[in-house]
N, C-alpha and C positions, 0 to 999 in steps of 0.2 A: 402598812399594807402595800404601798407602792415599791417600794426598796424590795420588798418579798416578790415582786408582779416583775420587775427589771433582774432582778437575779436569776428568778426562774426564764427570762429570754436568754439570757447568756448562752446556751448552749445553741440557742437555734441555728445560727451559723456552722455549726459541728454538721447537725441534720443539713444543711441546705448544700455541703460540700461530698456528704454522702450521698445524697441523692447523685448528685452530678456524677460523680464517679457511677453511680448504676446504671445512667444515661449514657454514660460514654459506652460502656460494658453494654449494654443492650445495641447499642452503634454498631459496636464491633463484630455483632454475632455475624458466621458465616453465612447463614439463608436467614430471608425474612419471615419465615415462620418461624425463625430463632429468635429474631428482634423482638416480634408480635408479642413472643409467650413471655417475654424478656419484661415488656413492659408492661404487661397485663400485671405479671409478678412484682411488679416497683407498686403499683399501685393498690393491688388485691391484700399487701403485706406491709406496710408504713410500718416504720419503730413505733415500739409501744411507749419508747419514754416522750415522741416526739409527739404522739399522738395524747399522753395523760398531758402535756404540757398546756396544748391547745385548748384541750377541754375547760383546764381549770383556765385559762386564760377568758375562755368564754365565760365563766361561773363566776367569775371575778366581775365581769364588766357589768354580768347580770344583778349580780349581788351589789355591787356600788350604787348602780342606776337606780334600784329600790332603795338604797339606804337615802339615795339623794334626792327621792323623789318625796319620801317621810319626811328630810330633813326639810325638802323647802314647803311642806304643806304646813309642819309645825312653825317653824322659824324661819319668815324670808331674808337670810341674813344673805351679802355678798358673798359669804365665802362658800354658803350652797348652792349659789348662783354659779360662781367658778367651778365647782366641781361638776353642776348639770353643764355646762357649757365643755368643761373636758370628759363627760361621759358619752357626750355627742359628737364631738370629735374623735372619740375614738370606735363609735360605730361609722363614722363617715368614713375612716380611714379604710374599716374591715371592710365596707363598700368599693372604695376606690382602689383598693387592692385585689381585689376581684374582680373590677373591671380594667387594669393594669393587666392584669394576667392572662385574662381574653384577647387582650388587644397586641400584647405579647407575642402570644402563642397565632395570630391572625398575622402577624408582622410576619413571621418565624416562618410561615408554610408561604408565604405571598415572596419572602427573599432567593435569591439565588446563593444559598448557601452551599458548603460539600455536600455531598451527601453520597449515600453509599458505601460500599465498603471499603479500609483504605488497602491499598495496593497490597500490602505487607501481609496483610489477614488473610486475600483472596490469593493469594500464590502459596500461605501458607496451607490451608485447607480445600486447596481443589487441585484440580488436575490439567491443563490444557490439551485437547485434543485432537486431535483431526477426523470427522467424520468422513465414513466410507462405508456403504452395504457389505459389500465382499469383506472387509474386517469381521463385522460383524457373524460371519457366518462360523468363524473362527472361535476356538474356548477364549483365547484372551480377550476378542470384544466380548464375548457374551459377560466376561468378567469385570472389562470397565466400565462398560454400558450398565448389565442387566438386562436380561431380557425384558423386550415392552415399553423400555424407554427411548420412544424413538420421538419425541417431542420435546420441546422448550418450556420448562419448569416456567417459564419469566411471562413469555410472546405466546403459547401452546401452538405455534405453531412445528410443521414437519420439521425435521434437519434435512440439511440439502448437501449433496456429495460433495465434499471437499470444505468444505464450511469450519469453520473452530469451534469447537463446543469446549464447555469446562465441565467437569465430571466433580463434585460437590461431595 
């Protein structure tokens, strides 16, 4: 049973490198309403094979715990002893790997890492521009602009004459 419980983790490193790639991919989106729906979607939609893995792995730990908790009621022998000592070690682990991951993810937002979008993205997908009212009164601003858009998607504040805006 255990050789079938280590075989079936083998793969999880496959999932944990995909993931990453859909975290870089949700990185890269050009607006942060792209990012948002980006990550929303990593997590609203988990592989299904990574998500039957875990279950049964929980099902597994459930199902030993009972089997070792029968074994030590009938027979207090050492070797149900070892087995209830590694059934508790491996809920201790599913604990501290959940508090590993919070403290993580607290690390993560608390550092001065990059962040944002990388240079290459945001020159790919926007536009640099120079505001100006008088443009605007013009078909071509009305055409980079839009009408209505005379505020900062980011700051909502005004644009101010002469100012760079990116057009997105």
């Amino acid at each position: 049973l255990c050789v079938v419980r280590i075989a079936l983790a083998a793969p999880r490193p496959y999932f944990w490198i995909r993931t990453r790639r859909l975290f870089v991919q949700a990185r890269n989106q050009p607006t942060p309403q792209l990012v948002t729906q980006r990550l929303l979607d990593i997590y609203a939609h988990p592989f299904g094979l990574e998500r039957g893995l875990l279950l049964f792995y929980y099902g597994w730990l459930a199902l030993a715990t009972f089997l070792v908790c029968i074994m030590r009621c009938e027979t207090p022998h050492s070797f149900a002893l070892r087995l209830w000592r590694h059934c508790l070690l491996n809920y201790a682990l599913v604990v501290l790997h959940r508090v590993l991951c919070v403290i993580l993810f607290w690390c993560l937002m608390r550092s001065d890492i990059r962040r944002g979008i990388p240079s290459e993205v945001l020159e790919k997908y926007s536009k640099r521009l120079t505001f100006g009212r008088g443009a605007l009164g013009t078909s071509a601003g009305h055409e980079l602009l839009g009408s209505g858009d005379m505020e900062c998607s980011i700051c909502f504040g005004a644009y101010v004459e002469g100012e760079d805006i990116r057009k997105l």
